[in-house]
N, C-alpha and C positions, 0 to 999 in steps of 0.2 A: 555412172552416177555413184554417190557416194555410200555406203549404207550407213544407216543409221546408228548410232553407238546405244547399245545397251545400256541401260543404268542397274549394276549392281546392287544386291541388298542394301538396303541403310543398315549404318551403323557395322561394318565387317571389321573384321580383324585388319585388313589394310587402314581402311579409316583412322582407328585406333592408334597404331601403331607411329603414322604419320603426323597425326595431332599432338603426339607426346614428342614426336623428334621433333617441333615446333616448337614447344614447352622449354627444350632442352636448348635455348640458346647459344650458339657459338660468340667467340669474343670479339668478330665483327656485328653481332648484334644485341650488345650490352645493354645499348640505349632503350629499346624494346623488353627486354628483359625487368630494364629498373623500371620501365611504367608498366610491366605487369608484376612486378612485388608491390608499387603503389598500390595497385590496384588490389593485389589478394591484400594486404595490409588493412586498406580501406576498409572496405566490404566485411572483413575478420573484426575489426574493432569496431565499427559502425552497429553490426548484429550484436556483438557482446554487449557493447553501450547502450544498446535501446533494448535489451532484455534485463543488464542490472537495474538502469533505470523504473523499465514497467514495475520489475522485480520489490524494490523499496517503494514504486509509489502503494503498488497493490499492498504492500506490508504495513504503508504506515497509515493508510486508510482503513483496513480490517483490523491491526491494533488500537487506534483511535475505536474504532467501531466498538471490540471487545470492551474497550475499558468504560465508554462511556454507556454501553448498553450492561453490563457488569454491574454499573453502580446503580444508573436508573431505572426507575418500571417500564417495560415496553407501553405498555399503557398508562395514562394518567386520570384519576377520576376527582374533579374537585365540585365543591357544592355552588350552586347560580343562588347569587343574593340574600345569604343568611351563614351562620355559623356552621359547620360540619359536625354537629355533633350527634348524628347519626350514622357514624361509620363504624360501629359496630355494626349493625346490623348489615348495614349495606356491604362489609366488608366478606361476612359469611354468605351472603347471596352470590357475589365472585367467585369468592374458594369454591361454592357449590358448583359452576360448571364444570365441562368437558374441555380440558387444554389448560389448565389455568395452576402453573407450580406455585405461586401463591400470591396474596394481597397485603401489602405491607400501609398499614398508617404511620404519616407521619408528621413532625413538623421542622419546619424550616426556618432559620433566623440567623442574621448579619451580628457579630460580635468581636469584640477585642480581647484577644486574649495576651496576658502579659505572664510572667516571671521575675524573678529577684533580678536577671539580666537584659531581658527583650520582650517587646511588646509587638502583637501585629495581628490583621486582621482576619478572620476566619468566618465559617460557615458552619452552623450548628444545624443536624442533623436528629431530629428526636424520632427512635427507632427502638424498637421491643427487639428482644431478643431473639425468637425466633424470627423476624425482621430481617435482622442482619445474618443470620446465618443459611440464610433464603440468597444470598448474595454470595456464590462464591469467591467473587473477585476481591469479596473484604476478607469473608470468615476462612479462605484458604491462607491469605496472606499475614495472617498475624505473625509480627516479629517477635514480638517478649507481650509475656503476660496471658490475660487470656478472656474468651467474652463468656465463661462459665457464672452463670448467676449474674449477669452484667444487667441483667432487667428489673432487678431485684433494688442495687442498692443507688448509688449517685455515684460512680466513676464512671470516667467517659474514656474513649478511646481516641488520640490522636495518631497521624500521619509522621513517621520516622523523621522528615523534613520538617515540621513543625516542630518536632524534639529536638532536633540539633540544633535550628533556629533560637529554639527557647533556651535549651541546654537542662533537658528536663530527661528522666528516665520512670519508668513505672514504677510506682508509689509517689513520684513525687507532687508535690502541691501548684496549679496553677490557676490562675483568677481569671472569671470571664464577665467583662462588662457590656452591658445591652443598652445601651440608649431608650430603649420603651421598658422604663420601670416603674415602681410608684407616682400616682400624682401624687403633689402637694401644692400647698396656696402657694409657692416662689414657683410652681412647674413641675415638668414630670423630673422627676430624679432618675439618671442611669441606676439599673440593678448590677449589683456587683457581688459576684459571690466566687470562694475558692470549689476546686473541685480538685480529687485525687486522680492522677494517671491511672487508670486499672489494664490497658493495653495498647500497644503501638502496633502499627499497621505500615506495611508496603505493597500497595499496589500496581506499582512501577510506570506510575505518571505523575509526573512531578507536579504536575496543578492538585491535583487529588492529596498527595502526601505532603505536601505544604498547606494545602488552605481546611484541609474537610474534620470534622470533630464531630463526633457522634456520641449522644446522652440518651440515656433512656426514653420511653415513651412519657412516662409518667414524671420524672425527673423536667424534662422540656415544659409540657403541660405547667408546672409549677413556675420553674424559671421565665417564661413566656406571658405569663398570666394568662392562657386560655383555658382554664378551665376543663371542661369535659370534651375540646373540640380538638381537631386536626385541621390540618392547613390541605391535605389530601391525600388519597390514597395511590400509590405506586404497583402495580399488575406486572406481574412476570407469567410470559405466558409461554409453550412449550416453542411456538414454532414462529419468532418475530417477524420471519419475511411473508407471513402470511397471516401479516397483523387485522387487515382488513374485516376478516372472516370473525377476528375476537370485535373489533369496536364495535361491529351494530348486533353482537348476542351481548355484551356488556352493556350497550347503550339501555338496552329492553329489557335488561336484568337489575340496572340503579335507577332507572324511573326518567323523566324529564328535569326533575328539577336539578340534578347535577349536568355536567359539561365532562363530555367525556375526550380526551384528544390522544395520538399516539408518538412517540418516537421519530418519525418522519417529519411532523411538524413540527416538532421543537429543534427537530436540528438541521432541517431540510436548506435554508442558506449554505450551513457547515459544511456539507457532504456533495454538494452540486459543486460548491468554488472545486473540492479537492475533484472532481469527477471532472469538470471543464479542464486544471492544472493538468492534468492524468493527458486527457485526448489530446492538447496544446503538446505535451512535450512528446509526447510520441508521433507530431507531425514534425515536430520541427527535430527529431535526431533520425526519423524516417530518412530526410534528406542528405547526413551521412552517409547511411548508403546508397542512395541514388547519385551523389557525387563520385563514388568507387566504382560505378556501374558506367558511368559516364567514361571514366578511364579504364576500361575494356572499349570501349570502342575507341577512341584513340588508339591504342597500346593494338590492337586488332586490324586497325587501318594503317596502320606501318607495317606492319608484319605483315599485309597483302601486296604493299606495295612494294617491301623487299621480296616479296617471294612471289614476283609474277612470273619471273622467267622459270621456277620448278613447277608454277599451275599450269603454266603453255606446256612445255615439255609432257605431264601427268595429260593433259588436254588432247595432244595428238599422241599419246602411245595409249589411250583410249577410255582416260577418267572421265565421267560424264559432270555434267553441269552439278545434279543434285552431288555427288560423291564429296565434289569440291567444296562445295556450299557446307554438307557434314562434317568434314574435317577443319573447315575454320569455326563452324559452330561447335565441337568439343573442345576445341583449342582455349576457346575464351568463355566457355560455363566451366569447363574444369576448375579457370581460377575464381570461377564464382562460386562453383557447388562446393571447392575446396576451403575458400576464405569463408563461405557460413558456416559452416562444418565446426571449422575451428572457432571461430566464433562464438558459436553454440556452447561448445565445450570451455572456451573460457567462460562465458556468463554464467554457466551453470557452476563452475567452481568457484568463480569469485561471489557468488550471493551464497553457496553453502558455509562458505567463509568470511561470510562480510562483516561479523562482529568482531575478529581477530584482526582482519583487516585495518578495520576501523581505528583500535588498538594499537596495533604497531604506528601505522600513521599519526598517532595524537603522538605515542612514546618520540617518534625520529623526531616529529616537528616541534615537539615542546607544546603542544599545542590541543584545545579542549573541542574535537568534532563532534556536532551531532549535540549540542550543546541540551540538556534536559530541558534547563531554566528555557530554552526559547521554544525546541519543539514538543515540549510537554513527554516526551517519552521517556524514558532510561536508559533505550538502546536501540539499537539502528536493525528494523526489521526488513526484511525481504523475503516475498513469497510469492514464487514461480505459478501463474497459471496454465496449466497446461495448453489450454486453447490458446489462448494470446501466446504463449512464447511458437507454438505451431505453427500461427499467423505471421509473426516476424519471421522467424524460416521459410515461409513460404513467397513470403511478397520477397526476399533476399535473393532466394531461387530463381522468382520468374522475373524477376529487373536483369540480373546477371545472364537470363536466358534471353530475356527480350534484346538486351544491351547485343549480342554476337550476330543478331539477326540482318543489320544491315551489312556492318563489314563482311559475313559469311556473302551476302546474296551480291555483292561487288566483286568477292575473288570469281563464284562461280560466271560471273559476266565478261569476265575479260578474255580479249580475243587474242589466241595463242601467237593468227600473226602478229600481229601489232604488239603484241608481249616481247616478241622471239626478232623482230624486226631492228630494232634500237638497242639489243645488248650487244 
């Protein structure tokens, strides 16, 4: 009888050694060779592309987020069925909580603002000074001028985009016309009045620095004709994602007759589309790599089936089933664990540099990417989460480990005679 063959350690130094002199192609086996650079190829660019990718969606969703939670209140408080002109008070009973960096009044209204050269439409913003400087995403960003004393007198602040548009600079004069202004027996008459530049602003979202004008508190009040009221009051509170916890001590702090809402409802359409975009492209470049995973097995079942007559030979001078099975299973996660590897290490340097990138590509091509006027930004962000880029390294790992598992468990099944019989 025969004895039985031992099965050596997994993973030994022979194993090793022999799964790299399989790596190491001879020039009768080029063809094998090119479908396993397909394949590290694949799997290397498929990982880098769904890590830049995640990379700028997560960028341009958290800039979105900064800038639109930057400007507005995470909380919104406005008054149910009567004028607001008890936000005074109601605004110091806010400030008065626990969490709350501050409460701004304000008011809001649709205008035309023109120039000696251009006319276009805008969004007037009537905001107190410590208001605006409650907002860093404004009061950090002033280009020329400045919001000292800006509560005080009647200059407003516009968006650097709307200056160039206009062709205006601080000090100079520009008209803003309101469609709700005096009645008269023919109608209401638009209100028209000049106002001086006192400061320009860059926030670096081009919706923001083209359309948004900000006037004083009291200055609006006037130009608006309301009087002693606000349109509503805006809440900056210390910790947004745990808005919940502020609406119902706010709600219990302005009383019922206002309506209090947060941040999520006003933009929760917004932020879902880009969150559904987000998982959608991340299934569909997933299959990038599962297509390079696919070609290890191909590129794996050739190279079994050139090298049956070295497995029969390894087979009767005493390799065991599992040894053989290990040596085609490193053969073909090498060029997996090797191709995310690199992968990795591209995506990671192309998103630390994707604003140069970006750059050079608009220089070569003549051409304007990442266009402000369409995706509201200034510049093309990208930001690495740890966990998620983890995630793609790992599901890359284990496709490329799964992908060896059958051609491994075919070399280890073949029969030395029947191998050794026909060559």
């Amino acid at each position: 009888m025969t004895a039985a063959v031992a099965d050596t350690k997994p993973f030994t130094l022979f194993e090793w050694m022999l799964a790299l002199r399989y790596l190491r192609a001879r020039r009768s086996e080029g063809f094998i060779s090119v479908i396993a650079g397909f394949s590290f190829t694949g799997i290397m660019l498929g990982v880098a592309t769904l890590i830049i990718v995640m990379a700028v969606m997560n960028g341009f969703r958290n800039e979105l987020f900064a800038k639109i939670l930057g400007l507005n209140g995470h909380v919104i408080v406005n008054k149910i069925g009567g004028p607001f002109d008890d936000y005074d008070e109601v605004t110091k009973r806010i400030n008065e909580m626990t969490g709350i960096k501050s409460a701004m009044p304000l008011i809001e209204g649709q205008v035309m603002v023109s120039s000696a050269v251009q006319a276009t439409g805008a969004l007037v913003r009537g905001m107190s000074e410590e208001g605006m400087r409650s907002l860093p995403l404004l009061a950090d960003n002033i280009r020329f001028g400045s919001l000292d004393g800006f509560g005080q007198g009647s200059g407003i602040a516009i968006g650097t985009r709307l200056a160039n548009m206009l062709r205006v600079n601080v000090g100079d004069t520009i008209t803003l016309v309101s469609p709700r202004g005096a009645s008269t027996p023919f109608g209401t008459a638009p209100r028209t009045k000049p106002y001086v530049v006192a400061a320009l602003f860059e926030m670096g979202m081009a919706e923001y620095d083209r359309t948004m004008v900000f006037m004083p508190l009291l200055e609006a009040q006037r130009y608006f004709s309301r009087g002693p009221e606000v349109d509503a009051i805006e809440v900056i509170v210390d910790h947004p994602e745990h808005i919940d916890n502020f609406v119902r001590e706010i709600k219990r702090a302005v009383g019922p007759a206002n309506h209090v809402s947060d941040w999520r409802a006003r933009n929760e359409t917004f932020f879902t589309v880009l969150e559904v975009e987000r998982n959608v492209m991340f299934i569909i470049l997933s299959l990038i790599v599962l297509v390079a995973a696919l070609n290890i097995i191909s590129g794996l079942m050739m190279l079994v089936k050139d090298k049956g007559r070295d497995v029969a030979i390894l087979r009767t001078m005493g390799a065991s089933r599992g040894s053989i099975m290990r040596v085609f299973l490193i053969t073909g996660a090498s060029i997996g664990v090797v191709g995310t590897l690199a992968g990795l290490v591209l995506g990671i340097v192309f998103c630390l540099n994707i604003e140069y990138i970006r750059e050079f590509v608009s220089w070569m091509s003549n051409t304007t990417l990442f266009d402000p006027n369409v995706y509201y930004l200034t510049r093309l962000p990208a930001d690495m989460e740890p966990r998620e880029t983890a995630s793609i390294v790992g599901m890359a790992l284990a496709l490329s480990v799964l992908a060896t598992l059958y051609p491994s468990w075919r070399a280890s099944t073949l029969d030395p005679v029947e191998a050794l019989r026909y060559e």
